[in-house]
FIPA-380801 format. One record per residue (C-alpha): residue number from 1; x, y, z. Coordinates in pm, 1 decimal, m for minus. Each point is the difference from the previous one (the first is absolute). Example, Ala and Ser with C-alpha at 12.3 -4.5 7.8 and 13.67 -1.06 7.14 Angstrom:
// residues 2
(1; (1230.0; m450.0; 780.0))
(2; (137.0; 344.0; m66.0))
// end
This chain:
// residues 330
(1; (m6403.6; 1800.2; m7980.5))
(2; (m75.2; m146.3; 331.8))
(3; (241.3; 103.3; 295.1))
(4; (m189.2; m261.5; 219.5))
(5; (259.1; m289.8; m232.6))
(6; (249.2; m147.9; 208.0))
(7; (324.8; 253.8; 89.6))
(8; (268.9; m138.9; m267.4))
(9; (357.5; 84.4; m14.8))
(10; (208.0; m199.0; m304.6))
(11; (366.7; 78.7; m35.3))
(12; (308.2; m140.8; m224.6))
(13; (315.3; m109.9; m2.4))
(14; (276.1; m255.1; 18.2))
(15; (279.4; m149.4; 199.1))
(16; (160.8; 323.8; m9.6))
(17; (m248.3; 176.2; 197.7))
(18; (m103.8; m239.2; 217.3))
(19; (109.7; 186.2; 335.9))
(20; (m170.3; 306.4; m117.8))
(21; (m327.9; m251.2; m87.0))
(22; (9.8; m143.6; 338.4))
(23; (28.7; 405.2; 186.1))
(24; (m256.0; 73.8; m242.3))
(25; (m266.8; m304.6; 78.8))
(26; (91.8; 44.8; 378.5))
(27; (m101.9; 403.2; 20.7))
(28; (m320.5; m151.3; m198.8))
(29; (m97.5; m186.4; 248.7))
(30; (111.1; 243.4; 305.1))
(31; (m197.1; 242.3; m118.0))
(32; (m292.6; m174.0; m208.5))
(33; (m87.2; m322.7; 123.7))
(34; (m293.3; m84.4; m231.6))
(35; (209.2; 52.5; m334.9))
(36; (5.8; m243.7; m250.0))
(37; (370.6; m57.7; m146.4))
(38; (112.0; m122.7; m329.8))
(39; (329.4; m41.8; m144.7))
(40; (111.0; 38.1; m378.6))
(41; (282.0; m264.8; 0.2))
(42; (258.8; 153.7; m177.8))
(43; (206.2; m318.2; 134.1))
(44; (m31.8; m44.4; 364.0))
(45; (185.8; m327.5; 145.1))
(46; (m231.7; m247.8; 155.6))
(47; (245.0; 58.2; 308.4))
(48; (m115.9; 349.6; 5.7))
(49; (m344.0; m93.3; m36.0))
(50; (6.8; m161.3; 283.1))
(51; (111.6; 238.3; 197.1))
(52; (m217.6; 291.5; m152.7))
(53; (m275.0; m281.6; 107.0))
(54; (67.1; 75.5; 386.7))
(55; (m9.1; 329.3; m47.2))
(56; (m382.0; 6.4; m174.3))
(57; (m225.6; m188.6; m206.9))
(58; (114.6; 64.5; m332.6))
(59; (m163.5; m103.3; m349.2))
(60; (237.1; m53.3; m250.5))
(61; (m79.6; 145.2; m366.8))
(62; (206.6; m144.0; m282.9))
(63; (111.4; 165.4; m342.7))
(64; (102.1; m117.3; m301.9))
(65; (345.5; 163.6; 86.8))
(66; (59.7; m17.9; m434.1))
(67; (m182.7; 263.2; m59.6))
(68; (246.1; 260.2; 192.3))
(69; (307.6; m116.1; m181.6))
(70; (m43.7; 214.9; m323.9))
(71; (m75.8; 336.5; 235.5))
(72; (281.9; 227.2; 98.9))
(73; (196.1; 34.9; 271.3))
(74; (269.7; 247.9; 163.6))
(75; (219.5; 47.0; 262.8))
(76; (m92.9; m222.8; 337.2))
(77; (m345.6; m83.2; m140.2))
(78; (m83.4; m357.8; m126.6))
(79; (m318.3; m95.1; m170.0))
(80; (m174.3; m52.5; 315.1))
(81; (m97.5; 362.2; m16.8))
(82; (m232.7; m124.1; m282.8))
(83; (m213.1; m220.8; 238.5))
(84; (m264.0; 232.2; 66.1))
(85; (m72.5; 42.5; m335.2))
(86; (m187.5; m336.3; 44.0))
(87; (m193.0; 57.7; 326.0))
(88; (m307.7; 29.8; m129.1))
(89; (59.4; m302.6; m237.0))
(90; (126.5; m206.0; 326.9))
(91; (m258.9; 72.0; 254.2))
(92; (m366.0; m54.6; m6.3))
(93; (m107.2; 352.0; 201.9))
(94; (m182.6; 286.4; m146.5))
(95; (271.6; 238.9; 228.8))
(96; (332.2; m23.7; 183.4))
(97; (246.6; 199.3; 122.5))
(98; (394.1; m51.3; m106.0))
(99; (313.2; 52.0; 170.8))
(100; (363.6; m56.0; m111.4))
(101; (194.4; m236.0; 216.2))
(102; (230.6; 325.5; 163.1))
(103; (m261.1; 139.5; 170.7))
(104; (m137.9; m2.9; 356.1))
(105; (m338.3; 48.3; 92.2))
(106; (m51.5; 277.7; 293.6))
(107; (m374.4; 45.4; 9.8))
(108; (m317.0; m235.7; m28.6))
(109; (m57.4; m19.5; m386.0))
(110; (m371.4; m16.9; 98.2))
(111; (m40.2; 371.8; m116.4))
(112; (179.9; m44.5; m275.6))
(113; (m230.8; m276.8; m121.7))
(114; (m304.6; 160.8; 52.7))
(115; (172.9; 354.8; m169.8))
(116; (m269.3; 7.6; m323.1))
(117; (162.8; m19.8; m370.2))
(118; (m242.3; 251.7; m139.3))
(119; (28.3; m160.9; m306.2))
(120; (345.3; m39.8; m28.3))
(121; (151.6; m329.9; m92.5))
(122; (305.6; 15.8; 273.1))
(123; (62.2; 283.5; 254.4))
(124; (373.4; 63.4; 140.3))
(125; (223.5; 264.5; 149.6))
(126; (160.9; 266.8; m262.3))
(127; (351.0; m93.1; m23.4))
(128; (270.7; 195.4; 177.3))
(129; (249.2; m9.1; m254.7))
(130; (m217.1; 86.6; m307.0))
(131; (m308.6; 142.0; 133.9))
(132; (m131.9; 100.8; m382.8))
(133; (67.1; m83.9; m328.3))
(134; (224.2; 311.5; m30.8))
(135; (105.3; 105.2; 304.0))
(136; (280.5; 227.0; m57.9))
(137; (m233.2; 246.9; m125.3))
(138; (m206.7; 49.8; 289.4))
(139; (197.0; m106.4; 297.7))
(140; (382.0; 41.9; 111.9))
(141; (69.3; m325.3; 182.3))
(142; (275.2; 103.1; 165.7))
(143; (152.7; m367.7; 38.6))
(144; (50.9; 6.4; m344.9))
(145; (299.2; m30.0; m176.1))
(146; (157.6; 107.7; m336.1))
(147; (48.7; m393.8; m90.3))
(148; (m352.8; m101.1; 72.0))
(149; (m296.9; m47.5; m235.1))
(150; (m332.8; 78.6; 210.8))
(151; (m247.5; m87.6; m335.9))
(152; (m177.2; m333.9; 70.7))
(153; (m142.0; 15.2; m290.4))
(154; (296.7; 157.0; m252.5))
(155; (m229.0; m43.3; m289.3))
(156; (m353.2; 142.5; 103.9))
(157; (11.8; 219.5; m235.2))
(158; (12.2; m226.6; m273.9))
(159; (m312.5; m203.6; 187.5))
(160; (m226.0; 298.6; 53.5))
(161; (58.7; 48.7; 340.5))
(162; (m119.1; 275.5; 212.2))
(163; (332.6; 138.0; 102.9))
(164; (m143.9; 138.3; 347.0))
(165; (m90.3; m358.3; 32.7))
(166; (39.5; m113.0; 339.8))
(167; (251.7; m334.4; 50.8))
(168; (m41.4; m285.9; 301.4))
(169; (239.0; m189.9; 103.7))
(170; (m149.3; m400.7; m45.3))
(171; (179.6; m169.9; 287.7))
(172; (m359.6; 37.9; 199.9))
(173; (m363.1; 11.0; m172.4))
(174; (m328.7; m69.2; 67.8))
(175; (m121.6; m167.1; m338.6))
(176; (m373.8; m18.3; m131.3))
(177; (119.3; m403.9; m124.1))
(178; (m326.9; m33.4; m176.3))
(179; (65.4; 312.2; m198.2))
(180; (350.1; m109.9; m52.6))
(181; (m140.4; m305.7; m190.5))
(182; (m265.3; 152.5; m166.5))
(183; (319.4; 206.0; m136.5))
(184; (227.0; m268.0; m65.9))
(185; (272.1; 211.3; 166.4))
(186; (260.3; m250.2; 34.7))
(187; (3.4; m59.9; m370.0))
(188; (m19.5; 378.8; m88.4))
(189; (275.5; 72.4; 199.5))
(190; (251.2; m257.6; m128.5))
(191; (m98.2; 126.1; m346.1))
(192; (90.4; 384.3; 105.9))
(193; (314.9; m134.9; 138.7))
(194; (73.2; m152.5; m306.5))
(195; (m94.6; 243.7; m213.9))
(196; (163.2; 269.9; 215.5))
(197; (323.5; m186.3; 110.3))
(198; (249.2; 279.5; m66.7))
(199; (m195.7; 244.0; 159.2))
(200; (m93.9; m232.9; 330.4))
(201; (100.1; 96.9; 351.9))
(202; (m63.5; m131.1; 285.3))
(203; (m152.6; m338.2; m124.2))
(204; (m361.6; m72.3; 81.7))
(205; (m24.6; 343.0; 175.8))
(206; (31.7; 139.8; m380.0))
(207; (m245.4; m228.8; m154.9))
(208; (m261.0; 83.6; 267.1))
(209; (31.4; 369.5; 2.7))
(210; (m25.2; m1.1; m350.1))
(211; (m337.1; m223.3; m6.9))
(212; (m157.9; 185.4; 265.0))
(213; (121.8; 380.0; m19.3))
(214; (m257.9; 247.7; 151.8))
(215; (m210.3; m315.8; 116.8))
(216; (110.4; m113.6; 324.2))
(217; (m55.4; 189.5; 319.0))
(218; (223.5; 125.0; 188.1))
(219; (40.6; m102.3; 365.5))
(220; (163.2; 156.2; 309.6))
(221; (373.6; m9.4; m20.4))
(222; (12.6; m203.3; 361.2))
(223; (m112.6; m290.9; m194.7))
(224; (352.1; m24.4; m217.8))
(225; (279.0; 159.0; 236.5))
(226; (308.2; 4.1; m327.7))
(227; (340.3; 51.2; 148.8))
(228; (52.2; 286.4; m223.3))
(229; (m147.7; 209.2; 233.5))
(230; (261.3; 3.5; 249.1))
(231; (236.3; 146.0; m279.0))
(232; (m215.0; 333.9; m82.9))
(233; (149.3; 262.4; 174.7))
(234; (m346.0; 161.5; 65.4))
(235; (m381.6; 2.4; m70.7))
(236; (3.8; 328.6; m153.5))
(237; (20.4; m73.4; m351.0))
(238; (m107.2; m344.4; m34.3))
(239; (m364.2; m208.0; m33.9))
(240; (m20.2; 30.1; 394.9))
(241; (m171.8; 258.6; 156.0))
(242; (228.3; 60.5; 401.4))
(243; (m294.0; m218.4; 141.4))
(244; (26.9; m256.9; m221.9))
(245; (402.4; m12.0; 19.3))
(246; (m36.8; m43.8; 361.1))
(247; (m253.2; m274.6; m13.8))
(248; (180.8; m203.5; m211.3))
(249; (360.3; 29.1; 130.2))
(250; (m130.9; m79.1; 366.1))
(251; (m330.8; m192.4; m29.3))
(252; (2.6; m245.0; m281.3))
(253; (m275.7; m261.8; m68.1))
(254; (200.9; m211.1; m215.4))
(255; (396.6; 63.6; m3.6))
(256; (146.4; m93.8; m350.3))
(257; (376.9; m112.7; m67.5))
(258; (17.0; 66.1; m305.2))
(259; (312.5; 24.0; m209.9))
(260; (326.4; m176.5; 123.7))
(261; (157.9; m96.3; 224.3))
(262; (m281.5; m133.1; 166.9))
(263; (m19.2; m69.2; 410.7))
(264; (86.9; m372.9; m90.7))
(265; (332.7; 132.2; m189.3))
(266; (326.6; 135.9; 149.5))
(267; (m16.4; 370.3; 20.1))
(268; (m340.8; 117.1; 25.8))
(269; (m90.4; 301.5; 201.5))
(270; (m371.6; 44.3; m21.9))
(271; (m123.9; 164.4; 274.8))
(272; (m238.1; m235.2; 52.2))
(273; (249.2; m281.9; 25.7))
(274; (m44.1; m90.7; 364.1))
(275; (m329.0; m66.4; m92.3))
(276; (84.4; m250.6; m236.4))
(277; (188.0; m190.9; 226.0))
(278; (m221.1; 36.8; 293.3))
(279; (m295.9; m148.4; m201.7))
(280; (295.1; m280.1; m164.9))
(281; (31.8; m91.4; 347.0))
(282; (m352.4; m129.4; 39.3))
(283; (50.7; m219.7; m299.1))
(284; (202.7; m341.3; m82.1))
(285; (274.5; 257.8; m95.6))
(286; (63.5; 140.8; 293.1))
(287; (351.5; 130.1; 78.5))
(288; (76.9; m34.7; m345.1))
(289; (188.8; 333.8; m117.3))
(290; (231.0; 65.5; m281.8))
(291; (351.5; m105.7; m3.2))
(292; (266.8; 282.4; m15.2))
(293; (366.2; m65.8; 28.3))
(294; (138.7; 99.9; 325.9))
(295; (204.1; 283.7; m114.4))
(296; (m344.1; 140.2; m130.6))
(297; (m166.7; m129.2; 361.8))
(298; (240.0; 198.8; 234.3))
(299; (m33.8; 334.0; m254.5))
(300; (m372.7; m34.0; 54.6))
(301; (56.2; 0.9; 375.7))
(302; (264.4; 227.6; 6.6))
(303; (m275.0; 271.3; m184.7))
(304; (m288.7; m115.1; 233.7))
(305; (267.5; 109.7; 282.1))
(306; (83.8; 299.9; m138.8))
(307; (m399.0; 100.9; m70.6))
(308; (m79.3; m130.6; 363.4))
(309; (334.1; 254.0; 145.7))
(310; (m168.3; 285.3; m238.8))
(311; (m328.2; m23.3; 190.5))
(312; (30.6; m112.9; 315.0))
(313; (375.7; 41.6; 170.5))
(314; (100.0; 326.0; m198.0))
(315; (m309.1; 199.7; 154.4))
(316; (64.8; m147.7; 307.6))
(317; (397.0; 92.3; m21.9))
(318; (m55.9; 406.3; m114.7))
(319; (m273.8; 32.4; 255.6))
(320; (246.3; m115.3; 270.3))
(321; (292.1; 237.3; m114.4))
(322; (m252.9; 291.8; m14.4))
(323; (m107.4; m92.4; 361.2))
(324; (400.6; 49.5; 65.2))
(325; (55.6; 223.0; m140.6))
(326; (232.3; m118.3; m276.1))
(327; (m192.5; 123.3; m273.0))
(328; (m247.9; 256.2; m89.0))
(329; (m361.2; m51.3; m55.2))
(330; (m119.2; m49.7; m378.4))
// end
């Protein structure tokens, strides 16, 4: 495949995740001028449209949004999630890189384009929640929970899986598109979902893992930054080596919201979320930020208050009693 093909970066969604789009196409563009964008409408108002418009030139691709109403669904997810599935059908490229509409770009995708697929129909990041088909038998996440189910894949057994199997999270991949139609693998993977509904988590991110286990390559960890990471207590008995774990937690090439809220919704805390807004500030959403109720508004500042007294005024304070001599030295 020839890395000399114009630098393309396709991403989905709908009205819903329009703010997140326009963050998205604007760190595109910040940081890799000579990209290509494309759009899955998932149902984007021609308002928004418009206003993406002045952010980038942006080529539209239209599904047959039918086709995604027979496909489950969970929690906040809608069928949008599904969109990617069709990329290959959708855009006439032999490669191109995807990103979910909750992420921001850090670093110029250039070197991610020219990364080589070795033969591998997509490479992506190993996923920080489920890094392997079975994971609790090989690593302790230590975020984990008794009430959480870290199997991607619950019934690999039952598909001949390798259980050591490593899992990516899809929400960024370079894709080999002209091996993804030689493949059909839009049509495969709505019939695994189909035939696999009970088992299915995590939507398309099932179908793909299950299509191309142990044949996608696996890419530096900067390149997918999952929030998850800031809830391990530690490196030591996770995927990450210390090296690693630093890396990603302070120098991210792509930060990705995932889960909810998201930085468009009341209550997110990502650490990342000035970001967000910085980069929403450069777009035809600027100032926008999520409503809270002002009982909610003045906790918020009374904690950034107390955090800001912590750090700054309470050092301050004992150093000047000690100097006193009103109290004794730590």
């Amino acid at each position: 495949m020839n890395s000399t093909n114009p630098l393309i970066v396709a991403t989905a969604g709908d009205e819903n995740y329009v703010q997140g789009m326009a963050v998205l196409i604007r760190s595109v563009v910040a940081t890799t001028p000579n990209a290509h964008l494309y759009v899955l409408d998932g149902g984007v108002t021609d308002r928004s449209k418009s206003r993406l418009a002045r952010i980038a030139d942006i080529t539209w691709l239209k599904p047959d949004l039918r086709l995604l109403k027979t496909l489950p669904v969970s929690g906040w997810i809608n069928h949008c999630t599904y969109l990617r599935l069709w990329l290959a059908e959708l855009l006439d490229a032999p490669k191109a890189i995807y990103l979910d509409s909750d992420m921001i770009v850090t670093r110029n995708l250039e070197s991610l384009w020219s990364t080589p697929l070795d033969g591998a129909i997509i490479a992506a990041v190993q996923d920080a929640y489920c890094p392997m088909l079975e994971p609790r038998s090989h690593w302790q996440l230590l975020c984990m929970r008794d009430d959480t189910d870290p199997f991607g894949i619950p019934n690999h057994k039952a598909l001949g899986l390798n259980p050591k199997a490593l899992y990516f999270n899809a929400g960024m991949f370079v894709a080999d598109l002209d091996c993804w139609r030689r493949e059909n693998v839009g049509e495969a993977a709505v019939r695994c979902l189909r035939d696999n509904e009970e088992h299915v988590l995590y939507w398309d991110q099932y179908a793909l893992n299950v299509l191309f286990s142990e044949r996608w390559k696996q890419l530096d960890h900067r390149w997918n930054q999952q929030p998850l990471i800031f809830s391990m207590s530690g490196w030591e008995h996770t995927q990450f080596s210390e090296a690693e774990w630093n890396a990603v937690r302070q120098d991210p090439w792509i930060v990705h919201f995932a889960y909810k809220p998201k930085p468009w919704q009341a209550g997110c805390n990502h650490p990342y979320l000035n970001l967000f807004f910085r980069t929403l500030d450069k777009t035809p959403w600027r100032w926008r930020r999520p409503y809270y109720p002002v009982r909610k508004r003045l906790a918020m500042a009374y904690e950034k208050y107390r955090l800001w007294r912590r750090e700054r005024v309470s050092p301050m304070i004992r150093g000047l009693k000690v100097q006193l001599g009103l109290k004794r030295a730590a």
